[in-house]
C-alpha positions as CSV (number, residue, x, y, z in Angstrom):
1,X,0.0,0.0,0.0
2,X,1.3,3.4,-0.8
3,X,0.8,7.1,0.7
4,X,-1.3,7.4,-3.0
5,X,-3.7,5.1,-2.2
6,X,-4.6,6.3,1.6
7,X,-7.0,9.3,1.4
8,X,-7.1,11.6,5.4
9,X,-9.9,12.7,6.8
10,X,-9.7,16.1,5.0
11,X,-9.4,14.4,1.7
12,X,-12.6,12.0,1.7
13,X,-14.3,15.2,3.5
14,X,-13.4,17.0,0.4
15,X,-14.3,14.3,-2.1
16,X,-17.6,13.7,-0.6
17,X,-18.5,17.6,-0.3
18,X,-17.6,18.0,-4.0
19,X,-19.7,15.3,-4.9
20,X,-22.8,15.4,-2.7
21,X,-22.9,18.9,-2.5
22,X,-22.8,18.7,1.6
23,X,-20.8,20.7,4.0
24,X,-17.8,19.0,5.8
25,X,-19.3,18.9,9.1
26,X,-22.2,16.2,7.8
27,X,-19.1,14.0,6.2
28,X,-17.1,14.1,9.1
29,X,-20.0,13.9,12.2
30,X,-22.4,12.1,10.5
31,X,-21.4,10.0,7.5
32,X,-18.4,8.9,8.7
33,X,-19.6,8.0,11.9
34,X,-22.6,5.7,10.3
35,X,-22.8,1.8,10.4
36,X,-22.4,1.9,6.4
37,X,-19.6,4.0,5.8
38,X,-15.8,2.6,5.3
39,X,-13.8,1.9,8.2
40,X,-10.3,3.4,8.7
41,X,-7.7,1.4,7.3
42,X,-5.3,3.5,9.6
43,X,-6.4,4.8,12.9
44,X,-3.4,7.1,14.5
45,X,-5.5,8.9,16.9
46,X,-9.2,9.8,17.2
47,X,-8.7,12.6,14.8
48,X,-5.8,11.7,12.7
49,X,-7.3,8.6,10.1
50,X,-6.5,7.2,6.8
51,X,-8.7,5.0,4.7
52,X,-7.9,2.8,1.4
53,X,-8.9,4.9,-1.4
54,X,-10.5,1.7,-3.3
55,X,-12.8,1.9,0.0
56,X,-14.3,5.3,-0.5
57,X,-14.3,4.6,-4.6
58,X,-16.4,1.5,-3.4
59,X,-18.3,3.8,-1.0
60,X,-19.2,6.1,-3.5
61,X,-20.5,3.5,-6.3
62,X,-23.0,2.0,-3.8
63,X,-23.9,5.4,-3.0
64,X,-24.9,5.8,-6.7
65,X,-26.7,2.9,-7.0
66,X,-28.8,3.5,-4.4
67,X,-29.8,6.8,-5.8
């Protein structure tokens, strides 16, 4: 796994925000606290996360499909 394929907190918030038209604070407090979305693949601290890129890509095409 390299550093190009771990997205941090900021960069799914900004992902999602861009593509959902949300504000950050819904991302970060609400979806990424829910049952469905992707678990951290790297968990440093309770504010410092990484996750697998092919996570949130996976994420996002359920997302899409359920729409």
């Amino acid at each position: 796994m390299t550093s190009t394929d771990l997205m941090n907190t900021a960069q799914v918030a900004e992902l999602l925000c861009s593509i959902f038209g949300v504000e950050r604070r819904t991302v970060t407090e609400r979806w990424m606290k829910s049952e469905g979305f992707p678990k951290p693949a790297i968990v440093v601290s309770a504010r410092a996360k990484a996750w697998r890129r092919s996570d949130i890509e996976a994420y996002l095409s359920a997302q899409r499909q359920e729409a």
